[in-house]
Wavefront OBJ file of the C-alpha trace (Angstrom):
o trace
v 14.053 31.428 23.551
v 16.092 28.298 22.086
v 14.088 26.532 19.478
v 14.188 23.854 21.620
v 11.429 25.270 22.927
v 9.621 26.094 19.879
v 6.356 24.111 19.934
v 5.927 22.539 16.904
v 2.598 22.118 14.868
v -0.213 20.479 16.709
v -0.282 17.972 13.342
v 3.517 16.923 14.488
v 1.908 15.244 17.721
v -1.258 14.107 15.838
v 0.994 11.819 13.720
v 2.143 8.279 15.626
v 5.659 6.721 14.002
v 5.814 3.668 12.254
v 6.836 1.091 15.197
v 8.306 -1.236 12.264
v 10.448 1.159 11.801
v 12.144 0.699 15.459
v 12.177 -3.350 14.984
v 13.579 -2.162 11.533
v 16.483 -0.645 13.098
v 16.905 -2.567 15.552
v 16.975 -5.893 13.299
v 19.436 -3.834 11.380
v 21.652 -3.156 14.745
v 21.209 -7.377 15.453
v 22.241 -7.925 11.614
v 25.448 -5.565 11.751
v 26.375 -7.810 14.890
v 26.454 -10.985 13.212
v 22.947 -12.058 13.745
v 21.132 -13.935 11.140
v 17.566 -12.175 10.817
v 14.723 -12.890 8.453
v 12.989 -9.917 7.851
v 9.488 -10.344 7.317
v 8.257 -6.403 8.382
v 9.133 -4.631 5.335
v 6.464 -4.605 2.736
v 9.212 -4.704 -0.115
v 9.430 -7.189 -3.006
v 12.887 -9.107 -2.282
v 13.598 -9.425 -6.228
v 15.708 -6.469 -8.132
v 13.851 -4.654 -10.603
v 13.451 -6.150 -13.780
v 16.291 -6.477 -16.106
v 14.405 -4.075 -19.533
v 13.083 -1.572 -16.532
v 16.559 -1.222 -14.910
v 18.292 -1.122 -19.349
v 15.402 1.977 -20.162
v 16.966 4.077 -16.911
v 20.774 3.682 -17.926
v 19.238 4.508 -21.464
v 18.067 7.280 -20.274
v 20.471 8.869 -18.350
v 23.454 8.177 -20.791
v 21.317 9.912 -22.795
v 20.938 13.045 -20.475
v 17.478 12.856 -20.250
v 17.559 14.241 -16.786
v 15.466 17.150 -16.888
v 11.930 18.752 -15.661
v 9.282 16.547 -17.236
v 5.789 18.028 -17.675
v 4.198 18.151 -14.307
v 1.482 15.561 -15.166
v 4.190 13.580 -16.463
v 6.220 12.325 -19.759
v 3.077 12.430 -22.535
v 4.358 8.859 -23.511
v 4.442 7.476 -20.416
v 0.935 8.397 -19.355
v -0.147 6.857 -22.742
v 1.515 3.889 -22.290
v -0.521 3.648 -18.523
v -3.711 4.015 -20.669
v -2.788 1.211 -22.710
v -2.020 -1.471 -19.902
v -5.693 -0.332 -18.938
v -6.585 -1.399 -21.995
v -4.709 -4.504 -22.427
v -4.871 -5.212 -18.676
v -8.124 -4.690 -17.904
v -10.218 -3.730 -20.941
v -10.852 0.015 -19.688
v -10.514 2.907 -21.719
v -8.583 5.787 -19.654
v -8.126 8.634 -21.290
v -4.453 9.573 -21.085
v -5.405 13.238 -19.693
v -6.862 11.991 -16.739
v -3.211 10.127 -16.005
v -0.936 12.131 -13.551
v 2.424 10.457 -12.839
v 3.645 11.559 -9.353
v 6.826 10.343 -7.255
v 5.786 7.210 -5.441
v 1.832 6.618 -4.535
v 2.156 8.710 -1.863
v 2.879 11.662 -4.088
v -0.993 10.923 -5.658
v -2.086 10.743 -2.364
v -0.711 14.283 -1.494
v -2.561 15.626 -4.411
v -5.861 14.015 -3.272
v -5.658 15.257 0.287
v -5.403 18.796 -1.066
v -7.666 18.137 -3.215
v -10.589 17.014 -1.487
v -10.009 17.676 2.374
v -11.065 20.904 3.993
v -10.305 21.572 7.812
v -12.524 19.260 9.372
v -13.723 17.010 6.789
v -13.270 13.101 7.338
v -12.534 10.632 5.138
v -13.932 7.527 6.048
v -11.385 4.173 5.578
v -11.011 0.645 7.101
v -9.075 0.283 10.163
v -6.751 -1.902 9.623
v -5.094 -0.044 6.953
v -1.987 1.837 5.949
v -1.046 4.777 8.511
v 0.029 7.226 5.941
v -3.574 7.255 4.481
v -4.711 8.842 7.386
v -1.666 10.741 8.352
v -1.932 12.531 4.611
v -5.587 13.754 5.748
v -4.651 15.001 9.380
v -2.025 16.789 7.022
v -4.126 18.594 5.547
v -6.182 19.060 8.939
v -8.669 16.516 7.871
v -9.800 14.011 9.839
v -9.714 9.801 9.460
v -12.677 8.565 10.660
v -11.150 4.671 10.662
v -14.240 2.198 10.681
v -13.462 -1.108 12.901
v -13.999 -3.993 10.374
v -13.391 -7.641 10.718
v -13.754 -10.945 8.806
v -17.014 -10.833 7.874
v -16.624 -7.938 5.071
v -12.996 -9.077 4.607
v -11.181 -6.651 6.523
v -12.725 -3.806 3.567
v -15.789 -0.901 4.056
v -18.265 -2.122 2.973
v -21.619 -0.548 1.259
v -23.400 -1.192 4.443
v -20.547 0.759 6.447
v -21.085 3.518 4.444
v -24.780 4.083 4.905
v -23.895 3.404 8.573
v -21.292 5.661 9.448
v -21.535 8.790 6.746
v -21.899 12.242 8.734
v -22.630 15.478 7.511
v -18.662 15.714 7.499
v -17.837 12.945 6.028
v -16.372 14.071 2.306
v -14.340 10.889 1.245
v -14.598 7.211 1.393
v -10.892 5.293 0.765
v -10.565 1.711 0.222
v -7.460 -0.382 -0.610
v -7.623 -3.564 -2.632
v -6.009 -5.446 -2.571
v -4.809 -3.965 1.021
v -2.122 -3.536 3.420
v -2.054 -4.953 5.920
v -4.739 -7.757 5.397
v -3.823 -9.028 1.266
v -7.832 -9.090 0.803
v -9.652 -7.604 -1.658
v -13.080 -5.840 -2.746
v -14.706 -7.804 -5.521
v -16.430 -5.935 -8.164
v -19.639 -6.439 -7.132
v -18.821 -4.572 -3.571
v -17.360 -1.727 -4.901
v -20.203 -1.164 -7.012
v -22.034 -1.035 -3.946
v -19.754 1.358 -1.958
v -19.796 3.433 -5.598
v -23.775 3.959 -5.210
v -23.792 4.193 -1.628
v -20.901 6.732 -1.907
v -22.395 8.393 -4.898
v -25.388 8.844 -3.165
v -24.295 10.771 -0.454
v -22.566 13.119 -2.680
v -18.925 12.251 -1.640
v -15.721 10.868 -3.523
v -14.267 7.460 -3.935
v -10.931 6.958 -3.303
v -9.254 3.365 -4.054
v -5.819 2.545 -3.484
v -4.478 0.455 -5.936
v -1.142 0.043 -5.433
v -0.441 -3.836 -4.947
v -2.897 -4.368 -8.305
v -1.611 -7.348 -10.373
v -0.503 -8.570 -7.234
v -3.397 -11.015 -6.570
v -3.100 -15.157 -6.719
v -6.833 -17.165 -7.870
v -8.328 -14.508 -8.666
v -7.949 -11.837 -11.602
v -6.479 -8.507 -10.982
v -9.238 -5.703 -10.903
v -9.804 -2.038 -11.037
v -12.024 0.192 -9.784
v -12.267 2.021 -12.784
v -14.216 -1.164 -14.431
v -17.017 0.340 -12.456
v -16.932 3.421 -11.255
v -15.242 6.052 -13.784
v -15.545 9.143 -11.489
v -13.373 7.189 -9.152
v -9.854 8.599 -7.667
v -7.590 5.802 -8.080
v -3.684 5.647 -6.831
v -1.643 3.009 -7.878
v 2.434 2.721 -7.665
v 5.404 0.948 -9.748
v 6.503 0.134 -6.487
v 4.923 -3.318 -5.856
v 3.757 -5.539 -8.732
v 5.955 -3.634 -11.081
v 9.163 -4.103 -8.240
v 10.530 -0.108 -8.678
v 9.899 0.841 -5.304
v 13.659 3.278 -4.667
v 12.647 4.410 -7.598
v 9.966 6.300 -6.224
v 7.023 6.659 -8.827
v 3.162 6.053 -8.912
v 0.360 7.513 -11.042
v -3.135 9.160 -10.162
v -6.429 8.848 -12.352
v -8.536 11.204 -11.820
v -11.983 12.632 -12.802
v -11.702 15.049 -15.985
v -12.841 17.794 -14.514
v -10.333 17.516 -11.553
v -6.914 17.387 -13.477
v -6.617 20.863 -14.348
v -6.740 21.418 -10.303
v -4.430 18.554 -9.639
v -1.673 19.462 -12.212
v -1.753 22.943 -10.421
v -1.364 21.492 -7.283
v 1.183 19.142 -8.599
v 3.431 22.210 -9.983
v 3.330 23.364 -6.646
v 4.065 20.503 -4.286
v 6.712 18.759 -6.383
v 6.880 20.400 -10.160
v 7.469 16.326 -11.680
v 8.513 12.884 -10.834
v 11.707 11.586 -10.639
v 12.800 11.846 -15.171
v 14.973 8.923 -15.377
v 12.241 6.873 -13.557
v 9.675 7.817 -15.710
v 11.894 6.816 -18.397
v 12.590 3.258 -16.878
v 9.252 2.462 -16.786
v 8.272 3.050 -20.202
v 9.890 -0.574 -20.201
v 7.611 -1.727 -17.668
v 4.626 -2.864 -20.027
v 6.469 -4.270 -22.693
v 6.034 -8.067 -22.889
v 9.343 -9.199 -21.863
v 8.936 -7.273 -18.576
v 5.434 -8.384 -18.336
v 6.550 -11.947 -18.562
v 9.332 -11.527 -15.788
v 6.763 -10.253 -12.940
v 4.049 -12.412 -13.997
v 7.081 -15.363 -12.742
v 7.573 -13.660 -9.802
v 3.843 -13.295 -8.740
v 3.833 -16.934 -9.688
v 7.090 -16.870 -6.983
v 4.662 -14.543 -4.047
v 1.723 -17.109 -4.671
v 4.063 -20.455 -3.797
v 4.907 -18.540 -0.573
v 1.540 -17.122 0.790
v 0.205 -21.029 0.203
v 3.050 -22.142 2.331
v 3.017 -19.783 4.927
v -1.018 -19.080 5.254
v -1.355 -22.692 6.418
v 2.358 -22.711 8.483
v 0.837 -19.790 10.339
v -2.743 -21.010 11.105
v -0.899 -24.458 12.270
v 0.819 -22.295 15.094
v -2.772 -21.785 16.017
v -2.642 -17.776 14.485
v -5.663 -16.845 13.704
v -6.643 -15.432 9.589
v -10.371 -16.340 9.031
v -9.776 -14.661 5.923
v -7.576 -16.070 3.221
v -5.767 -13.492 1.572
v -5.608 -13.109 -2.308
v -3.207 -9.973 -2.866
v -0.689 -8.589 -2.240
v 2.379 -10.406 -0.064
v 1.430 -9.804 3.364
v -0.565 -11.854 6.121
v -2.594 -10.442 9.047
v -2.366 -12.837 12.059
v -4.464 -12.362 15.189
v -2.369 -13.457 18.457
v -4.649 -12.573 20.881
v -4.025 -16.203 22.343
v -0.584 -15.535 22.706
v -0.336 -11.446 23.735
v -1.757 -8.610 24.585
v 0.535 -6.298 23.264
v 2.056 -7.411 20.026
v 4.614 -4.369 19.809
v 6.735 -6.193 22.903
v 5.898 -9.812 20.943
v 7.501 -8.522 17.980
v 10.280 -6.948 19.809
v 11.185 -10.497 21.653
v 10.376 -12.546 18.525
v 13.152 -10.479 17.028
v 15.600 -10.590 20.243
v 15.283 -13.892 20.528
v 14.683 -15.728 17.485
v 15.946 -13.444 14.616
v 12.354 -12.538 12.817
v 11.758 -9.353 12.132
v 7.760 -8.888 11.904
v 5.194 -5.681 12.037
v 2.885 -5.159 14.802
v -0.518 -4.447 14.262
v -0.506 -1.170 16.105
v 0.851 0.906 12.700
v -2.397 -0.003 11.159
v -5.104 0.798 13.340
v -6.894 0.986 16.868
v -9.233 -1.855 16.623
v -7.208 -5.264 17.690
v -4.298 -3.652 16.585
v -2.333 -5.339 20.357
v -3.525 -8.651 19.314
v -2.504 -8.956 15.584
v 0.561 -8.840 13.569
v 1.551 -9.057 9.539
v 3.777 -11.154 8.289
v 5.065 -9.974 4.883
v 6.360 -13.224 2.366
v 8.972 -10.833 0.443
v 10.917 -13.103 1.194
v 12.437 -16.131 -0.325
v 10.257 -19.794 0.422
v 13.508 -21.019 1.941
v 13.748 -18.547 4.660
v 9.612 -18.194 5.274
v 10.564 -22.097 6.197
v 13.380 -21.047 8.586
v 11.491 -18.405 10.003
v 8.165 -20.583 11.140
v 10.305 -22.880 12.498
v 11.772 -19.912 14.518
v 8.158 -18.284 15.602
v 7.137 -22.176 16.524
v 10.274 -22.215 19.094
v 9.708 -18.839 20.217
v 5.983 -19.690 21.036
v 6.762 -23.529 22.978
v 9.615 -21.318 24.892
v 6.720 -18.585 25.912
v 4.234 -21.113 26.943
l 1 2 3 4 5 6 7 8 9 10 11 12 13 14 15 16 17 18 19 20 21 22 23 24 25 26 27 28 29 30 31 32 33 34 35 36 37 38 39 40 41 42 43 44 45 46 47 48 49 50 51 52 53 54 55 56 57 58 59 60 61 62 63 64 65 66 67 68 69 70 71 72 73 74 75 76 77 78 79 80 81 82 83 84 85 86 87 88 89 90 91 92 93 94 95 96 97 98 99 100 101 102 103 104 105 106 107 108 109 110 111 112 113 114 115 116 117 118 119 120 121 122 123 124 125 126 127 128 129 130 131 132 133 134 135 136 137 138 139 140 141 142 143 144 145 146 147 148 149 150 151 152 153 154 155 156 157 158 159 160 161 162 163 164 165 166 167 168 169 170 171 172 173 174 175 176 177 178 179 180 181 182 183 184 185 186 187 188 189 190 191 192 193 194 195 196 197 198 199 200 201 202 203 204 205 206 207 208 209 210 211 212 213 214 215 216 217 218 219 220 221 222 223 224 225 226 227 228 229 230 231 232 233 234 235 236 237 238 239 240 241 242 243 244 245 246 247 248 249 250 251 252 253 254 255 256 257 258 259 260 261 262 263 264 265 266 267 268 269 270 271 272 273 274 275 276 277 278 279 280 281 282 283 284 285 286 287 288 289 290 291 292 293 294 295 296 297 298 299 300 301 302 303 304 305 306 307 308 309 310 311 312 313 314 315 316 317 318 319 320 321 322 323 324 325 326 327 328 329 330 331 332 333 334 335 336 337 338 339 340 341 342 343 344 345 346 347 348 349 350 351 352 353 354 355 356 357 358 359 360 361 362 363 364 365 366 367 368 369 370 371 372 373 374 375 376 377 378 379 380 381 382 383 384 385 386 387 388 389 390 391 392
C-alpha cells in the first residue's frame, strides 16, 4: 500500500480550511502580477512593531539570550503581565497563575487538553474564530456553536447558557472584544454568563486577545469579575508582535501545576528572544506609541462603519474593538465566498467571507478588517461601490 492511500485521522476531515487563506493567495498571485490590491482579509495590524519592543529583542539576542526559558515562562516577564493588570485594569494577578505560551493559540492548546474529554462540548458564539473550535475537535471535543445575532451583540449570552447547557456541555468560550464582529461583552454580561456558568458547574473561557483594542469604551477583563476564569490573551494585536508569536494564559491556581506539565510537553517554552522583546512592551514609551495607533484603528472604523452601511451593508451593531467589521450582504449574495472571490478579480479588494466563522449566515456576511491605512479604506469603498453598481 502507498501512503497515498493511508487514511488519515477522522479529525483531518472534521477540520474546514480557512477560505481567506485561498483569496490570500490568490490576492498575492494578482499582486506579484502587477495588480494593485488592498487587502482588507488579514486580521493583522499594518504598523511594525514598536520601536523599544523591536531594541529589547536585538538586546537580547546580541546578548545570547537564546536559550530554554522556564516552561511557564521568563519569571520577569510574567511579573511584568501582573503589573499591567494592575496598572491596566486595577486587578491583582498573581504572577503564578501567568503562563506565557507561543502565540494565543499556544494557551488555547493548553486549555483544550486541559478541560476537553472525548465528547465534551464547549459551548461558543457562532460567528467566531475557526481555530477555537478546531482546537476542541482536536482534542475530540466537540463545538457546540450557538447562532447569535444583534440583539446580544453577536456574544453568548447568560440567557444562552441556561438555554443550551447539556449534560455534556463542560466549557463556555467567549471572545471580547471578538473576531469577526469587533463587539464586546460588558461587565455586567459576563457576570451573568459567570453565574450562569458557575452554576452549572462548568469553566469560563474568555478570549482576550484584541484587549486594549477597543474605541469609546474602556478596555476590560474578565478577570475584574470572575477570578476562576481561563483567560487567553496575545502580544499579537494591541501590542502589534504578531511573527513574533507569543501570548499568555491565566489560569485558576489550582490548574497551573497541570498546565505547566502539559506545557513541557506540547512545546517545553515560548519563543526566548520574544519573551525578551516584550519585557519592553509595558514600559511607558511603548505604551504611548500603541495608545497613537489605537487612536490611528479608531479614525478608520468611524470612516469605514458608516462608508459600509452607505453601500446599504448591513451592521446593526456598531463595533467597539478590535479592527474588523462584520457586514451582512444578504441583499447582494447568497454565497459570499464567490462575492469575495470577484470583488478581488475584479476590483483589487481582498476581503474574508463569512463562511470561516460559522454556519449561521455565514453565505450572507463578510468582514472587512481596517488594518489598513485611512487612505486606502477610501480607495477600497470606492472600489466595493463600483463593483456593486457593475453587479446590479
Amino acid at each position: 500500500m502507498s501512503l497515498s492511500e493511508f487514511k488519515w485521522a477522522a479529525r483531518v476531515t472534521d477540520i474546514a480550511p480557512f477560505h481567506v487563506m485561498a483569496i490570500l493567495e490568490e490576492a498575492k498571485r494578482l499582486q506579484a502580477s502587477g495588480r494593485d490590491i488592498i487587502h482588507m482579509e488579514v486580521g493583522e495590524p499594518d504598523f511594525s512593531t514598536a520601536a523599544p519592543i523591536i531594541a529589547a529583542g536585538q538586546e537580547a539576542l546580541a546578548k545570547g539570550l537564546t536559550q530554554y526559558t522556564p516552561a511557564a515562562g521568563l519569571p520577569e516577564l510574567r511579573q511584568a503581565i501582573a503589573g499591567h493588570y494592575q496598572t491596566a485594569y486595577g486587578i491583582d494577578v498573581d504572577p503564578k497563575r501567568i503562563i506565557v505560551t507561543p502565540g494565543a493559540s499556544g494557551a488555547l492548546l493548553l486549555l483544550a487538553a486541559l478541560l476537553v474529554n472525548p465528547g465534551d462540548q464547549v459551548m461558543m458564539a457562532d460567528p467566531t474564530y475557526p481555530c477555537n473550535r478546531n482546537f476542541m475537535r482536536m482534542f475530540e471535543g466537540k463545538p457546540q456553536l450557538i447562532p447569535v445575532g444583534a440583539e446580544s451583540d453577536y456574544q453568548l449570552s447568560a440567557a444562552h447558557i441556561e438555554q443550551y447547557w447539556q449534560p455534556n456541555t463542560r466549557a463556555a468560550m467567549l471572545a471580547t472584544p471578538s473576531n469577526p464582529t469587533g463587539t464586546l461583552v460588558n461587565k455586567a454580561a459576563l457576570k451573568a454568563i459567570s453565574e450562569a456558568v458557575a452554576a452549572r458547574k462548568g469553566a469560563l473561557i474568555v478570549d482576550e486577545i484584541y484587549q486594549g483594542l477597543t474605541y469609546g469604551v474602556d478596555a476590560l477583563t474578565a478577570l475584574s469579575v470572575n477570578d476562576d476564569a481561563f483567560v487567553i490573551n496575545s502580544f499579537s494585536k494591541y501590542f502589534g508582535m504578531t511573527g513574533w508569536r507569543l501570548g499568555w494564559l491565566v489560569a485558576p491556581e489550582c490548574a497551573i501545576s497541570d498546565l505547566e506539565k502539559l506545557a513541557q510537553n506540547v512545546f517545553l517554552s515560548a519563543p526566548t528572544p520574544s519573551q525578551y522583546a516584550a519585557l519592553a512592551a509595558f514600559q511607558p514609551d511603548t505604551i504611548a506609541i500603541l495608545e497613537s495607533r489605537r487612536a490611528e484603528f479608531a479614525k478608520r472604523r468611524d470612516y469605514l462603519l458608516p462608508a459600509l452601511r452607505d453601500l446599504g451593508m448591513s451592521v446593526p451593531v456598531t463595533p467597539e474593538g478590535a479592527f474588523y467589521i462584520y457586514a451582512g450582504i444578504d441583499h447582494l449574495t447568497d454565497d459570499s465566498y464567490q462575492w469575495c472571490l470577484d470583488l478581488l478579480e475584479q476590483e483589487g479588494v481582498a476581503a474574508t467571507p463569512g463562511l470561516d466563522f460559522g454556519i449561521e449566515g455565514a453565505r450572507k456576511t463578510v468582514r472587512f478588517a481596517y488594518a489598513t491605512d485611512l487612505a486606502k479604506l477610501e480607495q477600497a469603498v470606492e472600489r466595493i461601490a463600483r463593483f456593486i453598481q457593475k453587479a446590479a
